[in-house]
DSSP file (Angstrom, degrees, kcal/mol; ACC not computed):
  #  RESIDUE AA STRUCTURE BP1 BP2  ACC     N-H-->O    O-->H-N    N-H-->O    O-->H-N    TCO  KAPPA ALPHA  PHI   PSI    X-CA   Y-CA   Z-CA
    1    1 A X              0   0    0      0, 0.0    33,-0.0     0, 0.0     0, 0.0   0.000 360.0 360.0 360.0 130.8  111.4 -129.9   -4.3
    2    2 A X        -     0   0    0      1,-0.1    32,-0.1    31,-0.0     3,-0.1  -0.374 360.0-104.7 -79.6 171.8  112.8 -130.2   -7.9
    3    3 A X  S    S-     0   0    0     30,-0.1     2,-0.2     1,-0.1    -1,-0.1   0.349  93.9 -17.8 -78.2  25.6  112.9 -127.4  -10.3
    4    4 A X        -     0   0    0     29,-0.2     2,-0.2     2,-0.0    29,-0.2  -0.610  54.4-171.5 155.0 147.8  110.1 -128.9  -12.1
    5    5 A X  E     -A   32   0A   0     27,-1.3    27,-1.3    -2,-0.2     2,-0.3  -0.839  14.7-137.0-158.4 152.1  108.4 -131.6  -12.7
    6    6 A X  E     -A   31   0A   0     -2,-0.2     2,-0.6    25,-0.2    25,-0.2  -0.710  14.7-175.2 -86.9 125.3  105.6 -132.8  -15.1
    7    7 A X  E     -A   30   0A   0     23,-2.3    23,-2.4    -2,-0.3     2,-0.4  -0.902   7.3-160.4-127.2 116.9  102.3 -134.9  -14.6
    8    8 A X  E     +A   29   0A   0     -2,-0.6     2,-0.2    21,-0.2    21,-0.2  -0.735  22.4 148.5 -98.4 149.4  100.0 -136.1  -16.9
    9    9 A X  E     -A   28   0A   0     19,-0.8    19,-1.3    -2,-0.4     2,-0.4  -0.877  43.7-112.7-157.6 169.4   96.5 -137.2  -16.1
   10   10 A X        -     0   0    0     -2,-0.2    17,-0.1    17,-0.2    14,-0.1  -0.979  26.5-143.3-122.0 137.2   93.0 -137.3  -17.6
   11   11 A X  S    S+     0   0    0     -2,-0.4     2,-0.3    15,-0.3    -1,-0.1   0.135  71.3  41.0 -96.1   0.2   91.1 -135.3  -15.8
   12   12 A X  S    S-     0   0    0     11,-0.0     2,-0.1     2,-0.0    -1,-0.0  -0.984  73.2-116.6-151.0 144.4   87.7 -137.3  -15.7
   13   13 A X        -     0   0    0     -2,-0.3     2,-0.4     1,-0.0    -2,-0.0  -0.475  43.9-129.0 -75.8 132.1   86.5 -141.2  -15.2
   14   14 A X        -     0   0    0      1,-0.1    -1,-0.0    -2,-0.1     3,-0.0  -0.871  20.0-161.7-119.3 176.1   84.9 -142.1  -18.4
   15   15 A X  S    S+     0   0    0     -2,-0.4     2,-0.3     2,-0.0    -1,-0.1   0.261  70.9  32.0-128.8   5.2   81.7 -143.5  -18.5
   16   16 A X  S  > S-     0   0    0      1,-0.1     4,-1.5     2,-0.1     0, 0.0  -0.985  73.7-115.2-146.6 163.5   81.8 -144.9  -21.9
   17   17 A X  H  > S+     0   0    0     -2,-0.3     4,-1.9     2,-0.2     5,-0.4   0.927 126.3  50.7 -50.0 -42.1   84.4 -146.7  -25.0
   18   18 A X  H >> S+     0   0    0      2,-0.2     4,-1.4     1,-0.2     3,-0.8   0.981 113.8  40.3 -72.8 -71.3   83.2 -143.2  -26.8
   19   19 A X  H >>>S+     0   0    0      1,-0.3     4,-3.7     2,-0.1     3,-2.7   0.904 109.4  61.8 -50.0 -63.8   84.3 -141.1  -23.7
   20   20 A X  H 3X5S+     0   0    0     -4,-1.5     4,-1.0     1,-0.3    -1,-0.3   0.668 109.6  39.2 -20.6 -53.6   87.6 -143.2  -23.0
   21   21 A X  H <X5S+     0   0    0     -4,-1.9     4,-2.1    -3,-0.8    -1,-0.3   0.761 114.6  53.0 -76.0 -20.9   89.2 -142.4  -26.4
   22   22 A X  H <X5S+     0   0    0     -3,-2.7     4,-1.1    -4,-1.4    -2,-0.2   0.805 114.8  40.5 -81.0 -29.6   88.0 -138.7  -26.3
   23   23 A X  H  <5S+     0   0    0     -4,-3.7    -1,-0.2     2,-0.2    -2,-0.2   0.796 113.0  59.8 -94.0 -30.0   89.6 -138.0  -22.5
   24   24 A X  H ><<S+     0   0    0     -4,-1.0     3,-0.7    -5,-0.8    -2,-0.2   0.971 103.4  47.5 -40.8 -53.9   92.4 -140.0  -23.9
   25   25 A X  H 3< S+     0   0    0     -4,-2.1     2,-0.3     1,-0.3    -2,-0.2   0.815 108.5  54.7 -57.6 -40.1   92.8 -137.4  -26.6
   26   26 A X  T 3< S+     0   0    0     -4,-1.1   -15,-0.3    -5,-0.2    -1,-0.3  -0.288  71.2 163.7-116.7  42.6   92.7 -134.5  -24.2
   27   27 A X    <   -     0   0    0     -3,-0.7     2,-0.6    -2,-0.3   -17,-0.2  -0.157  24.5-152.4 -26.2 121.9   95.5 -135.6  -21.8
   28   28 A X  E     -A    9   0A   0    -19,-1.3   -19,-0.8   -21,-0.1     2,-0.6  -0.957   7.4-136.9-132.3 134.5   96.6 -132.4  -19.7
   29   29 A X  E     -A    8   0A   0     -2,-0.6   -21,-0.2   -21,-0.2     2,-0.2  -0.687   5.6-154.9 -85.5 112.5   99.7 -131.8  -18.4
   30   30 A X  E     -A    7   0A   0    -23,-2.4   -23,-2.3    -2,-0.6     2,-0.5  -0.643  19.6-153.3-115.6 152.8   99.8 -130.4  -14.8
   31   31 A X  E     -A    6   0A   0     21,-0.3    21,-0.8   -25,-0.2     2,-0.5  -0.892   7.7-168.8-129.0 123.9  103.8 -128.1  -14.2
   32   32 A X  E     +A    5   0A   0    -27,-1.3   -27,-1.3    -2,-0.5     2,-0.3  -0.953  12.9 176.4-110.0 141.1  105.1 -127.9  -11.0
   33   33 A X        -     0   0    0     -2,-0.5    17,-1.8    17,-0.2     2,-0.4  -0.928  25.2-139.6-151.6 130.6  107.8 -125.4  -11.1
   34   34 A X  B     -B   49   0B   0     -2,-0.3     2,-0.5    15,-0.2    15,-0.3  -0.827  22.9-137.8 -94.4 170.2  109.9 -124.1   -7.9
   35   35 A X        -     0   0    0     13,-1.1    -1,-0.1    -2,-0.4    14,-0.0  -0.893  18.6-132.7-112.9  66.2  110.7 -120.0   -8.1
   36   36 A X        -     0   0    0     -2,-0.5     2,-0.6   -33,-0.1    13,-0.0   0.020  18.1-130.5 -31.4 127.3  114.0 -119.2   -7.2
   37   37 A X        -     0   0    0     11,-0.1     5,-0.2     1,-0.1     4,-0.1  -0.764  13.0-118.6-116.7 156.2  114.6 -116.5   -4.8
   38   38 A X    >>  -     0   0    0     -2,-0.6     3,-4.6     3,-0.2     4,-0.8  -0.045  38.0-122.0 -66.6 137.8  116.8 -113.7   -4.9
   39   39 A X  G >4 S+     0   0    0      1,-0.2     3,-3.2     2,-0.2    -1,-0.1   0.781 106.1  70.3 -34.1 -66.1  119.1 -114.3   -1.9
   40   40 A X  G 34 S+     0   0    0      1,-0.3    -1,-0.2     3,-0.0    39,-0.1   0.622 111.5  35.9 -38.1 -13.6  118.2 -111.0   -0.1
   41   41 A X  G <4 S+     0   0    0     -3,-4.6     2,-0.4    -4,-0.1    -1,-0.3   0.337  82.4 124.3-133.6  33.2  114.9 -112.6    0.4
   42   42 A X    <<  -     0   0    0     -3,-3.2     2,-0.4    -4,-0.8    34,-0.0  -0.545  38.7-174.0 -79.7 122.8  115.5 -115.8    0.9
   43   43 A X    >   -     0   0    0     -2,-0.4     3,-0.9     3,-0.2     2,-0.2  -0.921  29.1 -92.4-126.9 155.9  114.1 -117.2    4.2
   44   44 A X  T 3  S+     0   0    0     -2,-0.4    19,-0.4     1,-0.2     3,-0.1  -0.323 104.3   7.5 -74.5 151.1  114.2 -120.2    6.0
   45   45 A X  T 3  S+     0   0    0      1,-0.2    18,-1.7    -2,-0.2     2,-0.4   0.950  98.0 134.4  59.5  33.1  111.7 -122.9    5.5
   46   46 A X  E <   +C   62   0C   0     -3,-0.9     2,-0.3    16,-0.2    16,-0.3  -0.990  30.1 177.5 -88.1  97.3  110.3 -120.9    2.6
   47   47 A X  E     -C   61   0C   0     14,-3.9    14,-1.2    -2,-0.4     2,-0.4  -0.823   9.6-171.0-129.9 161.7  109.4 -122.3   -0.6
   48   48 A X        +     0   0    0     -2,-0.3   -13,-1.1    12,-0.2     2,-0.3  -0.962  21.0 162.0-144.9 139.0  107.7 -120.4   -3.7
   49   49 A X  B     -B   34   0B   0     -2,-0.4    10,-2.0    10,-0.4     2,-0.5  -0.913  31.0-133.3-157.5 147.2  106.5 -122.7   -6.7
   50   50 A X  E     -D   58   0C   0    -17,-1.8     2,-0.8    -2,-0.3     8,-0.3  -0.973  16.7-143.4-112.9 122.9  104.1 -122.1   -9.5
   51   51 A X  E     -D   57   0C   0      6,-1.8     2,-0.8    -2,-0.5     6,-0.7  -0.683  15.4-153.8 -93.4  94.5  101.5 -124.5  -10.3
   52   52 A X  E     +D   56   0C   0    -21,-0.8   -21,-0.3    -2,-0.8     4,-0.2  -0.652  38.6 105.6 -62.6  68.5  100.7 -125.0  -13.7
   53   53 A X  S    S-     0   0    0      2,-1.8   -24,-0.1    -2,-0.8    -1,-0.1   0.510 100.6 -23.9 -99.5-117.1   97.1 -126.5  -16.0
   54   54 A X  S    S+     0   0    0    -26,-0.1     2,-0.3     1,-0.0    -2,-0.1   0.624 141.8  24.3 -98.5   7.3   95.2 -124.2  -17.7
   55   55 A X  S    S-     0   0    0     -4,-0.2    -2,-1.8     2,-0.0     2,-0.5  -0.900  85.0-113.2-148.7 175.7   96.1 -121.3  -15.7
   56   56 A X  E     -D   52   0C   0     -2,-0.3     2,-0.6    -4,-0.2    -4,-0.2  -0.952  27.8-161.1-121.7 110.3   99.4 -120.7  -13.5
   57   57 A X  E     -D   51   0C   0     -6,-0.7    -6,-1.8    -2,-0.5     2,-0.5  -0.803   7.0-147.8 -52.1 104.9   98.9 -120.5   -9.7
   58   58 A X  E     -De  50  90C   0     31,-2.8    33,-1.0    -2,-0.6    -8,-0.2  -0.923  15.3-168.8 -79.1 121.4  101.5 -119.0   -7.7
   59   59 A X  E     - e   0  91C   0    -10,-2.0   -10,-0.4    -2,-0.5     2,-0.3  -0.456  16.4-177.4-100.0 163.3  102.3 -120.2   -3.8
   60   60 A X  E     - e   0  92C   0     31,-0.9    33,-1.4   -12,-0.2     2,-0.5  -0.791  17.3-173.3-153.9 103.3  104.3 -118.9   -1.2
   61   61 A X  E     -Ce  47  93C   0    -14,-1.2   -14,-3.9    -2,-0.3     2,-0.3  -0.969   8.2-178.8-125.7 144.0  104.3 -121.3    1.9
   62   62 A X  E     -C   46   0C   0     31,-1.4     2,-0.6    -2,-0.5   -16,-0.2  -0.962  27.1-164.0-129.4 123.5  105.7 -120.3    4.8
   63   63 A X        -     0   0    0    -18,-1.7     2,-0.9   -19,-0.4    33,-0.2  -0.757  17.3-164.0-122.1 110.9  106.5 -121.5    8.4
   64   64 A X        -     0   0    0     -2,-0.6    32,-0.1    31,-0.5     4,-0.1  -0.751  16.8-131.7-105.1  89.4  107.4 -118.8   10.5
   65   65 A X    >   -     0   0    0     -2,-0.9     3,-1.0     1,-0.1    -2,-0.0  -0.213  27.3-120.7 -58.5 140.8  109.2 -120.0   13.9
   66   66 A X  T 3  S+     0   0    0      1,-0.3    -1,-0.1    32,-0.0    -2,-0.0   0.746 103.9  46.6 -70.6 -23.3  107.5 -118.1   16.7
   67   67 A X  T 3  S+     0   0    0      2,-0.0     2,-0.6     0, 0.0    -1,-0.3   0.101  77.6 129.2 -88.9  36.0  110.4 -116.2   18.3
   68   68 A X    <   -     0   0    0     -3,-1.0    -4,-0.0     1,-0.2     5,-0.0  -0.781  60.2-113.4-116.4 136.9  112.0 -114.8   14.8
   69   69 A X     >  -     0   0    0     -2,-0.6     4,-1.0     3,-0.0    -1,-0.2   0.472  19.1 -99.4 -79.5 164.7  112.6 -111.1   15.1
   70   70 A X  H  > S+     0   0    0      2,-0.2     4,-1.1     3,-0.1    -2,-0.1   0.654 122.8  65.1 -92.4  -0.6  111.0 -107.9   13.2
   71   71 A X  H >> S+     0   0    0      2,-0.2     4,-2.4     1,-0.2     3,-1.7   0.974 108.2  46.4 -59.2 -64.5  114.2 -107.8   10.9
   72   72 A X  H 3> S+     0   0    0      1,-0.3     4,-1.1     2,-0.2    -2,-0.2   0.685 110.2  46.3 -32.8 -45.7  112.5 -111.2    9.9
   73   73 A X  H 3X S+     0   0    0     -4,-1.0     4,-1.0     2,-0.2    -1,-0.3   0.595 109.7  53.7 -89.9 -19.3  109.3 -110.1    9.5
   74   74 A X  H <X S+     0   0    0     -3,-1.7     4,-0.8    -4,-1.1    -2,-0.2   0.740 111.9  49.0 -64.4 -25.9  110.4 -107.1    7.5
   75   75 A X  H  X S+     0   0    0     -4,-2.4     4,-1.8     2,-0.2    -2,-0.2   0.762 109.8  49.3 -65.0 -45.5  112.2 -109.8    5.4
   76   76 A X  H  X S+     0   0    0     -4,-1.1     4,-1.9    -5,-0.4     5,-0.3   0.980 110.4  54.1 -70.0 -54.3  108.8 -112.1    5.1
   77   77 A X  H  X S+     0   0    0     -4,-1.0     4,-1.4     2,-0.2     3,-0.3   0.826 107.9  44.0 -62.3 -44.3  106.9 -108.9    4.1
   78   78 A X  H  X S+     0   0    0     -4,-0.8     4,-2.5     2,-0.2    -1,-0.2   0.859 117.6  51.3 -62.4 -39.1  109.4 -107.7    0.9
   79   79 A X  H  X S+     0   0    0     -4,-1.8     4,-2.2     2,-0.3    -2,-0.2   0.794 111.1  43.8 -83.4 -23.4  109.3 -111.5    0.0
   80   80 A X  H  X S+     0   0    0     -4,-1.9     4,-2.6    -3,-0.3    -1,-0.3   0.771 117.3  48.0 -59.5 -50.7  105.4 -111.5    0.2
   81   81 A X  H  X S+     0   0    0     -4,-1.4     4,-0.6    -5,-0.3    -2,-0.3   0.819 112.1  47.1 -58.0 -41.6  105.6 -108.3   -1.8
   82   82 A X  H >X S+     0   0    0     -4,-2.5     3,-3.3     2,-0.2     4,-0.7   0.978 112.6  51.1 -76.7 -88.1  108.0 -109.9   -4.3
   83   83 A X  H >< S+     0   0    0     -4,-2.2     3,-1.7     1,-0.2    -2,-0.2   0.861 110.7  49.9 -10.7 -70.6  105.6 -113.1   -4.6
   84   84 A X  H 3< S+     0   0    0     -4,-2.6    -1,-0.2     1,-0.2    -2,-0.2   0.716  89.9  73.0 -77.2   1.5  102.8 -111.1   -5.3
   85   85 A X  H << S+     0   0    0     -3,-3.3    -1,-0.2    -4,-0.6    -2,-0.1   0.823  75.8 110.7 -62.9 -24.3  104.1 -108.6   -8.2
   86   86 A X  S << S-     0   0    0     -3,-1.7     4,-0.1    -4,-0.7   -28,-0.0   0.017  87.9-121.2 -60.6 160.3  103.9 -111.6  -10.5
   87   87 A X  S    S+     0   0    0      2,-0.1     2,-0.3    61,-0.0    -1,-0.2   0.249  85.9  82.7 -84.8  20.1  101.1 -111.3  -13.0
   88   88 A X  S    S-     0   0    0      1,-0.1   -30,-0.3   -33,-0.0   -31,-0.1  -0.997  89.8 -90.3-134.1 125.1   99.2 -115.2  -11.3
   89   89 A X        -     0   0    0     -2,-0.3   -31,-2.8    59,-0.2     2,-0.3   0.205  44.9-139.2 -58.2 148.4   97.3 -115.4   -8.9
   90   90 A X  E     -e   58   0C   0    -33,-0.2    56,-1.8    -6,-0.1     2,-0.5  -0.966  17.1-172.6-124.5 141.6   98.8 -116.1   -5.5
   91   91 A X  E     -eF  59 145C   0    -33,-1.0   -31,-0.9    -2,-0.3     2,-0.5  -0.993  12.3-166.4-110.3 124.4   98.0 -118.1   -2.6
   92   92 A X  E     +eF  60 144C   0     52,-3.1    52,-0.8    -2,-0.5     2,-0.4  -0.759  17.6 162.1-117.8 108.4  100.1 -117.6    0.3
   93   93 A X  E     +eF  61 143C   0    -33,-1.4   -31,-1.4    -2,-0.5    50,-0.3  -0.813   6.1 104.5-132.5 164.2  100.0 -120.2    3.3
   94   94 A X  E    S- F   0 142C   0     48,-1.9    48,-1.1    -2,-0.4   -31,-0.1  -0.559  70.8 -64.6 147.8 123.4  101.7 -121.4    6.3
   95   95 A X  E     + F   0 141C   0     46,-0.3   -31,-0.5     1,-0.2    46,-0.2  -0.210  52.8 171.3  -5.2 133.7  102.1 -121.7   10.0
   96   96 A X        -     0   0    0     44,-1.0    -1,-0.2   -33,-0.2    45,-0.1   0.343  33.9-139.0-119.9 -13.1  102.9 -117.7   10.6
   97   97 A X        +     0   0    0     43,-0.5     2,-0.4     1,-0.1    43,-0.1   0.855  50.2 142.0  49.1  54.4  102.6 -118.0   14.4
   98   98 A X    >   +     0   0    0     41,-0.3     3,-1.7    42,-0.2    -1,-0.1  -0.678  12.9 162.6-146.1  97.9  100.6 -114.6   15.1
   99   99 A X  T 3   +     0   0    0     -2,-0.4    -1,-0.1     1,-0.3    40,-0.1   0.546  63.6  71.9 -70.4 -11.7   98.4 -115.2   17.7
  100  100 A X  T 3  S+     0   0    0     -3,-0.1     9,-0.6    38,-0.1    -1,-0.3   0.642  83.3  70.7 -92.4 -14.4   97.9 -111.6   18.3
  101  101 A X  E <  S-H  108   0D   0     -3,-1.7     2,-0.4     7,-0.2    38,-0.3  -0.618  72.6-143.1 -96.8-177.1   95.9 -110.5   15.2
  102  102 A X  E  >> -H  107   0D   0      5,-1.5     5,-1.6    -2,-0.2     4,-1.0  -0.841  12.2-166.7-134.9 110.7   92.6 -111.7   15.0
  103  103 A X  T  45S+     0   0    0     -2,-0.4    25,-0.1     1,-0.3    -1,-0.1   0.652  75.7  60.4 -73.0 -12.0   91.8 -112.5   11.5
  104  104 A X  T  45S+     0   0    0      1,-0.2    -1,-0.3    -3,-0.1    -2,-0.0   0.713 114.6  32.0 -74.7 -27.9   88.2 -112.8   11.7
  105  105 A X  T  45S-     0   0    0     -3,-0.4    -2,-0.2     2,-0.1    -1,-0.2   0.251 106.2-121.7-118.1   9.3   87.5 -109.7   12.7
  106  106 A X  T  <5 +     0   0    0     -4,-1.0     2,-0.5     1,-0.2    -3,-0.2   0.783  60.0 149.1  72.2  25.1   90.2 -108.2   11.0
  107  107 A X  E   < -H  102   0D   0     -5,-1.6    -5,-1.5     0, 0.0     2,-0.5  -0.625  24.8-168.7-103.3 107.2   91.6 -106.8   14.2
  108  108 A X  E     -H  101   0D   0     -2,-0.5    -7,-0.2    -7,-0.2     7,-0.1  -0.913  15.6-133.9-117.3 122.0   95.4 -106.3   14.6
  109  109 A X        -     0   0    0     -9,-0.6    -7,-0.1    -2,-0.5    -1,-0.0   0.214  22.6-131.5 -38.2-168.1   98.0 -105.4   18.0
  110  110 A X        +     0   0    0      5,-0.0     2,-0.7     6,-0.0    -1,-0.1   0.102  67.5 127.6-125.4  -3.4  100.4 -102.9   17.3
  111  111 A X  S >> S-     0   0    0      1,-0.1     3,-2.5   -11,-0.1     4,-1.7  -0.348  72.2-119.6 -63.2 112.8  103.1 -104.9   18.7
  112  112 A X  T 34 S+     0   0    0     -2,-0.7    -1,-0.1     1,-0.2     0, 0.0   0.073  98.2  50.3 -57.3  15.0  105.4 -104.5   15.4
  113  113 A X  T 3> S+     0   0    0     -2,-1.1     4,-1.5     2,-0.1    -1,-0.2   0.597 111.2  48.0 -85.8 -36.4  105.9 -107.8   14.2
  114  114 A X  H <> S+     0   0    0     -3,-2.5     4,-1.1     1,-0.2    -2,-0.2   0.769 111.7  47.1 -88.0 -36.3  102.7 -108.6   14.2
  115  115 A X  H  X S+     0   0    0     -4,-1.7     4,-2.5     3,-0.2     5,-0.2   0.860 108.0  63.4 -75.8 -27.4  101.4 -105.2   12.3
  116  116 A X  H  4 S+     0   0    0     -5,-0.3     4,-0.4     2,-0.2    -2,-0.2   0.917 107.0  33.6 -37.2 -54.1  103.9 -105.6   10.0
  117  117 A X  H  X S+     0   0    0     -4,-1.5     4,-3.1     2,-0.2     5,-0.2   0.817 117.6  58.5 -85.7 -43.8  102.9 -108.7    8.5
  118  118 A X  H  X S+     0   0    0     -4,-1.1     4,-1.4     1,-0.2    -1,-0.2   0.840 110.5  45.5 -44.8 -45.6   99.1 -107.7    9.1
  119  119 A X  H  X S+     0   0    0     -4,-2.5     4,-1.7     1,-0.2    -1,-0.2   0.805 107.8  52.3 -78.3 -20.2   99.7 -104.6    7.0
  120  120 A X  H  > S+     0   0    0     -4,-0.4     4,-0.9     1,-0.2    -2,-0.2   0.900 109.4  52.0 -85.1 -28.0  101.6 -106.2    4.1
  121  121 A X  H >X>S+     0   0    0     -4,-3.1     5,-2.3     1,-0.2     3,-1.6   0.972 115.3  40.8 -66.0 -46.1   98.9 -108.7    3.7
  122  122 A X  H ><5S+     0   0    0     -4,-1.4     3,-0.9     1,-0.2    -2,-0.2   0.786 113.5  52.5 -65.5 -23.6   96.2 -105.9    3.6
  123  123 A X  H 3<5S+     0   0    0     -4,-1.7    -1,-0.2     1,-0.2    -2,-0.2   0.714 105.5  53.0 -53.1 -37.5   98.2 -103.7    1.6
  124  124 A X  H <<5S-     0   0    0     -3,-1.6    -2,-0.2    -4,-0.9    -1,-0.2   0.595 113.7-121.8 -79.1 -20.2   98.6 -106.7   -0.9
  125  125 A X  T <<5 +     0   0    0     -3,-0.9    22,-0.2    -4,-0.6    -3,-0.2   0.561  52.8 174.4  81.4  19.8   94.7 -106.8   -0.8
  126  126 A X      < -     0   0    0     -5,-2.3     2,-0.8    -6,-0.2    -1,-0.2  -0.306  22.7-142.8 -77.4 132.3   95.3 -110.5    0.5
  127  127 A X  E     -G  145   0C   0     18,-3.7    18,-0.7    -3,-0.1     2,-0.4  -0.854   9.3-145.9-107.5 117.7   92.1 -112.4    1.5
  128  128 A X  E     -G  144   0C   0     -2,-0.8    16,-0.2    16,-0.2    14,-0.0  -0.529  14.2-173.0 -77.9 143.6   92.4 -114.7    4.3
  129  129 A X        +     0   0    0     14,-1.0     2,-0.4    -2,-0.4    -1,-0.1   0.459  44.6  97.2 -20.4 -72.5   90.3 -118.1    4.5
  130  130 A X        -     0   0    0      1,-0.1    13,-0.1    11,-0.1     4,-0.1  -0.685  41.5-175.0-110.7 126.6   90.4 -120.0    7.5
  131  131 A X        +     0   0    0     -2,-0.4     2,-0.2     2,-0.1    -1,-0.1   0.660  54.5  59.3 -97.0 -28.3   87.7 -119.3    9.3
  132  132 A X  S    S-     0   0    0      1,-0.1     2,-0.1     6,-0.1    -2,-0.1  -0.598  88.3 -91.7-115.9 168.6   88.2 -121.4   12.5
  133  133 A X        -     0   0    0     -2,-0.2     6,-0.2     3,-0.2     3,-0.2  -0.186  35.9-178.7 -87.1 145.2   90.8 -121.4   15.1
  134  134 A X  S    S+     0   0    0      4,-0.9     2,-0.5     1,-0.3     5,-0.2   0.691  81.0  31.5-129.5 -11.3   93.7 -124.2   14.3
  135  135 A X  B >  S-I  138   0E   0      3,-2.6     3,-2.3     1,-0.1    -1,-0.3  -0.868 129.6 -53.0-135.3 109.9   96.1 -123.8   17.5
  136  136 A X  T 3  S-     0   0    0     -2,-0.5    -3,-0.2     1,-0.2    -1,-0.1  -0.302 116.0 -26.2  84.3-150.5   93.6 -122.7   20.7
  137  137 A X  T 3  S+     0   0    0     -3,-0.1     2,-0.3    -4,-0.1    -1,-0.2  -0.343 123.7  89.9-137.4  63.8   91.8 -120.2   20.2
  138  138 A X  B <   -I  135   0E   0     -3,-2.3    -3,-2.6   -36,-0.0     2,-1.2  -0.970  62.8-137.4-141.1 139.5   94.2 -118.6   17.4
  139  139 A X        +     0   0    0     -2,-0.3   -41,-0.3   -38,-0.3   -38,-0.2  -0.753  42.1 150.0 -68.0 107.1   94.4 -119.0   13.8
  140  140 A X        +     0   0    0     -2,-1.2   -44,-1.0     1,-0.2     2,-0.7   0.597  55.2  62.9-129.9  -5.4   97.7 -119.2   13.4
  141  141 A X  E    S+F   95   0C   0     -3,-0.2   -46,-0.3   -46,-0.2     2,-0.3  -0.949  77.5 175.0 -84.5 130.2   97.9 -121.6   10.1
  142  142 A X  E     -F   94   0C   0    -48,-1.1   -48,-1.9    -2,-0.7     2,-0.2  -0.794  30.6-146.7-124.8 179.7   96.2 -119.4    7.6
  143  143 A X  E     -F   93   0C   0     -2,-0.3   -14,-1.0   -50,-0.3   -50,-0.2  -0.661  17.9-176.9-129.1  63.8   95.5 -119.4    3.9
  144  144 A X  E     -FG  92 128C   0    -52,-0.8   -52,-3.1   -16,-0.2     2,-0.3  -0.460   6.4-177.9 -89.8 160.1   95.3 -116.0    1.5
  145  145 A X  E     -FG  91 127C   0    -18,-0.7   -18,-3.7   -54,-0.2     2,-0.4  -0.920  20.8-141.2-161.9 141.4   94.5 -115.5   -2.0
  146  146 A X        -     0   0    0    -56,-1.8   -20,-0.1    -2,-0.3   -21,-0.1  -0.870  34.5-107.4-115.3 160.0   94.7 -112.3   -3.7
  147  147 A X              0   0    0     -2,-0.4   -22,-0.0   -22,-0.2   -21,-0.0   0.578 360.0 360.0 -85.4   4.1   91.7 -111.9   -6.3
  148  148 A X              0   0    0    -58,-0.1   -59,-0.2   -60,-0.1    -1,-0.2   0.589 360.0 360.0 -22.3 360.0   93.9 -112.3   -9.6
């Protein structure tokens, strides 16, 4: 991913000569931008970007290999905490491989990787999405949004 990049577009077909010059005019520029992170939270397969129009999006996508440790998941959770301090709305998504909560019903183990991660999203006030099962019968890609 570069550390930016720019796209310009018109944001609507027009449907007339008269519209064509007028959507011309009003050209908007969409900002991709990646988000360095401080090493200590730096993970693998991790990216953090802000996406930029008339408002600024912040992502955090994440793929989270299924055997990686609760140091790791203590790690994922500061960097989720880090992500979401920003003043822009965030969406956080990504493989997480944790079959063990059940997001639909809001339903969490205790097994401590998996409450970790469980807690820092509720904590964060993070809403998840995905409603249906994507590996089996677990959610394990999900989708959250805080209500910025």
């Amino acid at each position: 991913l570069p550390q930016s990049a720019n796209i310009t577009f018109i944001g609507q077909i027009a449907k007339s000569v008269e519209e064509v010059e007028l959507l011309s005019s009003t050209k908007k520029s969409l900002n991709l931008k990646k988000i360095q992170i401080i090493q200590e939270l730096a993970l693998p397969e991790t990216i953090v970007c802000e996406l930029s129009l008339n408002t600024t999006i912040r992502f955090l996508l994440c793929y989270r290999v299924p055997d990686y440790d609760y140091v790791h998941a203590n790690k994922l959770t500061s960097l989720l905490t880090w992500a979401a301090s920003c003043p822009h709305p965030l969406i956080f998504l990504g493989d997480l491989n944790l079959p063990l909560i059940n997001w639909t019903l809001n339903e969490c183990t205790s097994e401590p990787i998996h409450a970790t991660l469980y807690n820092a999203v509720t904590t964060l006030g993070l809403d998840q999405v995905v409603t249906n099962n994507t590996r089996l019968n677990n959610c394990l890609d999900l989708i959250f949004c805080n209500s910025s």
